[in-house]
C-alpha positions as CSV (number, residue, x, y, z in Angstrom):
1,X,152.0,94.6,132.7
2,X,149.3,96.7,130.8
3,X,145.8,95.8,131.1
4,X,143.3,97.0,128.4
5,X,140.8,99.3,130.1
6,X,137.0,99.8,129.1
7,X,135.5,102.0,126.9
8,X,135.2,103.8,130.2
9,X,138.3,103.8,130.9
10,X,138.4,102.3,133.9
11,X,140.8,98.8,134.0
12,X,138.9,95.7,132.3
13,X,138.5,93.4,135.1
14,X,137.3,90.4,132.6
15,X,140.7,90.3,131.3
16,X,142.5,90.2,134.7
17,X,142.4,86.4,135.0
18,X,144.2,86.1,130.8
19,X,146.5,88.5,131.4
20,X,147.6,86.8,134.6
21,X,147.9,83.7,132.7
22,X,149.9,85.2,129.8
23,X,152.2,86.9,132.3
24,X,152.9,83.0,134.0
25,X,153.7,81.4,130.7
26,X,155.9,84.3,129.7
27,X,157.8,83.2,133.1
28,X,156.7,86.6,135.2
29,X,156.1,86.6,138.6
30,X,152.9,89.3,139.0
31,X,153.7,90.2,143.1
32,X,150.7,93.2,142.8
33,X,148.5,95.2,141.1
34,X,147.4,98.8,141.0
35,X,144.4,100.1,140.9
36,X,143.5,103.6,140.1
37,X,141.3,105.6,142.6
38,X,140.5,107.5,140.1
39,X,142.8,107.9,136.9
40,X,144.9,111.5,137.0
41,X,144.1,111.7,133.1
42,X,139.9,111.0,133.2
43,X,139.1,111.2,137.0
44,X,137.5,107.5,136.4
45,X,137.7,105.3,139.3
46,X,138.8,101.2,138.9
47,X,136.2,98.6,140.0
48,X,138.4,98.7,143.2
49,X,136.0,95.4,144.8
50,X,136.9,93.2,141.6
51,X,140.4,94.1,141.5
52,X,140.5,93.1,145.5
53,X,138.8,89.8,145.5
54,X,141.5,88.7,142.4
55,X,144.4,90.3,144.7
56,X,142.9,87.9,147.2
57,X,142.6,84.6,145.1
58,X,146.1,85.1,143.7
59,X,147.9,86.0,147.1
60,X,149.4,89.4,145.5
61,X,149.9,92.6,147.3
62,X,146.6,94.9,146.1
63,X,147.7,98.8,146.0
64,X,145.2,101.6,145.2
65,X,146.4,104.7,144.2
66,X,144.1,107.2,146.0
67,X,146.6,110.1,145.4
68,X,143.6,112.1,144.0
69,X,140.2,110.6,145.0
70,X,141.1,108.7,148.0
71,X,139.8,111.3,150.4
72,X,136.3,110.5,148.8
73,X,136.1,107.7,151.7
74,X,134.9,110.6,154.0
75,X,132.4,112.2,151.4
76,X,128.6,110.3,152.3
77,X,127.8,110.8,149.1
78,X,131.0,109.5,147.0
79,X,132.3,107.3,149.2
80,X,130.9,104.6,146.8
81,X,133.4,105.2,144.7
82,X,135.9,103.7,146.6
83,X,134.1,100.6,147.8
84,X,136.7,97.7,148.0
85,X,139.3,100.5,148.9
86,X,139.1,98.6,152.8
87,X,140.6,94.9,151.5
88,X,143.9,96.9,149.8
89,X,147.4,96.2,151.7
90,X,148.5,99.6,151.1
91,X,146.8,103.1,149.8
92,X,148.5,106.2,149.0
93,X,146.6,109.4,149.8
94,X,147.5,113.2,148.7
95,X,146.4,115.8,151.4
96,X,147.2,118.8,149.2
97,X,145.0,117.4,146.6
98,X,141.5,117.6,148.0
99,X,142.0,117.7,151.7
100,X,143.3,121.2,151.6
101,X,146.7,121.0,153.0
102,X,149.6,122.5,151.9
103,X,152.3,120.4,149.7
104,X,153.9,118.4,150.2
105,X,151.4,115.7,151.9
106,X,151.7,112.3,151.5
107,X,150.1,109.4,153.5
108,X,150.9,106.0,152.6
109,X,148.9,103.7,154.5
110,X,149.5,99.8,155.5
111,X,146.7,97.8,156.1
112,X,149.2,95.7,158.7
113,X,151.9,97.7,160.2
114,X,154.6,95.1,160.3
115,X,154.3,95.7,156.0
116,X,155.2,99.3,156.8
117,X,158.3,98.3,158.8
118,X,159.2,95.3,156.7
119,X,159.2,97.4,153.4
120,X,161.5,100.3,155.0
121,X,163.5,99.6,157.9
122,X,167.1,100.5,157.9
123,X,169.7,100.0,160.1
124,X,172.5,102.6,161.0
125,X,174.3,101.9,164.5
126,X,175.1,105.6,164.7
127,X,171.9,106.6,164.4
128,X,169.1,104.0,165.4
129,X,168.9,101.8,168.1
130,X,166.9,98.7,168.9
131,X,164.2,98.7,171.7
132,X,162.4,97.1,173.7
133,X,159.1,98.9,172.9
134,X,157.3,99.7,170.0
135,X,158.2,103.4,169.1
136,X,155.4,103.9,166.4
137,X,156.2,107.8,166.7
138,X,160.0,107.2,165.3
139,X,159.1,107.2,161.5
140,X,163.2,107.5,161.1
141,X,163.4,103.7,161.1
142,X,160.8,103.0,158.4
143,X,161.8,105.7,156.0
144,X,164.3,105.9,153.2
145,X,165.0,110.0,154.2
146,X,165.0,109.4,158.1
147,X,164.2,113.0,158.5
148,X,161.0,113.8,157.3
149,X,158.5,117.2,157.4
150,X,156.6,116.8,159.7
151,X,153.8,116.4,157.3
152,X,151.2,114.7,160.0
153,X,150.4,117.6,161.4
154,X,148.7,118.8,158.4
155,X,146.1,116.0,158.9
156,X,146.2,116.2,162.4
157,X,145.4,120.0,162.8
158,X,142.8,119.9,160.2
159,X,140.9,116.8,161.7
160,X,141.3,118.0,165.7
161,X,140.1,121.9,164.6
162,X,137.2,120.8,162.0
163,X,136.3,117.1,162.7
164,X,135.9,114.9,159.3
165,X,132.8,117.1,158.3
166,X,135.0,119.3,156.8
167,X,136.4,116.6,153.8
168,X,132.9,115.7,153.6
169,X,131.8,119.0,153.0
170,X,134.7,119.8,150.9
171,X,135.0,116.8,148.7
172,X,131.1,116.1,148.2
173,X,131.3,120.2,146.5
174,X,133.9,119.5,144.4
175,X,132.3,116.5,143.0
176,X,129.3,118.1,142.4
177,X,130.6,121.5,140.9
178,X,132.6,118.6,138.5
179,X,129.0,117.1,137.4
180,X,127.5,120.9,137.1
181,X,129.9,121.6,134.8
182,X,129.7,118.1,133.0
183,X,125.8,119.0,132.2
184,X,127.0,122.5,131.2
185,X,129.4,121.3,128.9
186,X,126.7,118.2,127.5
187,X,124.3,121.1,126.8
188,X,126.2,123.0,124.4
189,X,125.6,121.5,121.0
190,X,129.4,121.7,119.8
191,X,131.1,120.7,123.0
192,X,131.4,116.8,124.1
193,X,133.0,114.8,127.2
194,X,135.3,112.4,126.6
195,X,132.9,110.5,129.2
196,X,130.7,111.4,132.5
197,X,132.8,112.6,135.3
198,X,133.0,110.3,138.6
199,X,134.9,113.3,139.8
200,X,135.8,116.3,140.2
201,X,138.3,115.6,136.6
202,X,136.0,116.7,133.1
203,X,137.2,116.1,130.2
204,X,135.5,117.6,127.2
205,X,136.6,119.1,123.9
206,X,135.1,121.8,121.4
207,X,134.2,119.4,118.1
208,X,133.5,121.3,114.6
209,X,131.6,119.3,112.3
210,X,133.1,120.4,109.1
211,X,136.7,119.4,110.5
212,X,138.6,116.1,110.0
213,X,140.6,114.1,113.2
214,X,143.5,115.9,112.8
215,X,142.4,119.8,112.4
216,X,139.6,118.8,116.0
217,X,143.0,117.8,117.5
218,X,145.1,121.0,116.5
219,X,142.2,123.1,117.4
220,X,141.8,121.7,120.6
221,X,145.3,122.4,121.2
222,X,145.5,125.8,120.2
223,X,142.0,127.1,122.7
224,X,144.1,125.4,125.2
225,X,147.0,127.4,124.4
226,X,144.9,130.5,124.3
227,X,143.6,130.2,127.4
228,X,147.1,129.8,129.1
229,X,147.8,133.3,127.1
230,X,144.3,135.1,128.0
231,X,145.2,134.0,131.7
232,X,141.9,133.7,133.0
233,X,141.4,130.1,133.0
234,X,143.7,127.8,133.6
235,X,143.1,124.4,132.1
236,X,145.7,121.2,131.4
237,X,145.1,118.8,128.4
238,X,144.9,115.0,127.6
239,X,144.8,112.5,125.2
240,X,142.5,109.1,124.7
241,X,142.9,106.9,122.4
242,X,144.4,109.7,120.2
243,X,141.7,112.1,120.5
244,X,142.8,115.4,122.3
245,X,140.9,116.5,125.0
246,X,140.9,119.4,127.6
247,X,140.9,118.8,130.9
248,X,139.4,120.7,134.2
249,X,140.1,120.2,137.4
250,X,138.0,121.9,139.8
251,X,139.7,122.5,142.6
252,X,138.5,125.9,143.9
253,X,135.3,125.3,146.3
254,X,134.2,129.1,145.5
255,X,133.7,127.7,141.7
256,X,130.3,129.0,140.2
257,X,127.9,128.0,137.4
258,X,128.9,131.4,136.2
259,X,132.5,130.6,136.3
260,X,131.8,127.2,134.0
261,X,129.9,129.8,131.6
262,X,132.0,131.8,131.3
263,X,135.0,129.1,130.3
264,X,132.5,128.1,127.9
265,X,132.1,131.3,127.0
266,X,135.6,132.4,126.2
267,X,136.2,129.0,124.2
268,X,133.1,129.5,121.9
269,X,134.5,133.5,120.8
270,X,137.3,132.3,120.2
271,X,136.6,129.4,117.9
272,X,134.2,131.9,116.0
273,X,136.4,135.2,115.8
């Protein structure tokens, strides 16, 4: 079920209780709802607090998808971001993403562990056996692969050689060098974000005011395309409401103000040449 989002992007939680309503007298049983931590397309993180508390009033499962932002939690100064993140029932978290690990990493975390067993136990008498002990460690019976990567020692080596200090560090940059380039981007007169960055996700597009909807679209598209050609940036692209945007992710923690200039840089002689 689609629920409108703000002009912020981020899901409308005034509508939550309507469309819940609208949902029951359509004859659809609503067992959980999703909220984004942030958005892949705008970096914008869901009111994840609101969401939780009507999770909780209507007994549904609450999921946040913190596939992107959800190592924020250890950042002191973003972990705001997240609040609410603590009452979800389950929370998916990439590693490679901004935790520095190599992909595949995927954590999918149960807030009770009987959810985690409940959701993916198998049986195969050739293979598994009962016992009489809790064997947390064999992740064969509450998988759908059975054999898995051993993907936990990603998280395990980084947190026993650096500590938590080092997501802190790490994400807390990232966000920031997102902003920088945010009030880079707001100070050029014919450049505009889509909206202010909660991340380290800007979008922003070049606007020419002699162009109509259509020809700010195609040209947004085609300094995209050049770039991808030129080779020296690599950017994606995305689309609100229509209006086509381009899209950084910084990723790199050796990012510079002088890198974001030069971007800027390379888009501006090429709208003018």
């Amino acid at each position: 079920i689609k629920v409108p989002v703000t002009k912020d992007f981020a899901i409308d939680t005034h509508v939550l209780e309507a469309k819940f309503k609208e949902a029951q007298e359509r004859g659809i049983e609503v067992f959980a709802i999703i909220g984004s931590a942030p958005s892949t397309a705008t970096g914008i993180f869901d009111n994840l607090e609101c969401i939780s508390e009507f999770a909780q009033e209507h007994n549904i499962w609450f999921h946040v998808d913190g596939a992107h932002g959800g190592a924020g939690i250890f950042s002191k100064k973003y972990k705001h971001t997240l609040k609410g993140i603590a009452q979800a029932d389950s929370v998916v978290i990439d590693g490679h993403k901004m935790m520095m690990m190599p992909a595949l990493t995927t954590a999918l975390l149960f807030k009770d562990e009987n959810n985690a067993k409940a959701t993916f136990s198998q049986k195969a008498d050739y293979l598994l056996t009962d016992s009489e002990h809790e064997d947390w460690y064999n992740s064969g019976k509450r998988t759908f692969e059975c054999t898995k990567n051993m993907m936990a020692i990603h998280w395990f080596t980084l947190l026993k050689l650096y500590g938590e200090e080092v997501f802190d560090a790490h994400v807390t940059l990232l966000y920031d060098l997102g902003s920088l380039f945010a009030d880079l981007i707001e100070a050029e007169p014919n450049f505009e974000l889509a909206l202010r960055p909660m991340s380290n996700i800007v979008c922003f597009r070049y606007v020419n005011p002699n162009s109509n909807f259509e020809e700010q679209n195609n040209l947004n598209i085609k300094i995209r395309q050049y770039l991808l050609e030129d080779g020296e940036f690599y950017i994606v692209q995305t689309k609100l409401k229509n209006v086509h945007f381009l899209r950084v992710t910084v990723m790199n923690p050796f990012s510079t103000e002088e890198h974001f200039k030069a971007l800027i840089h390379k888009i501006k002689a090429y709208v003018i040449r």
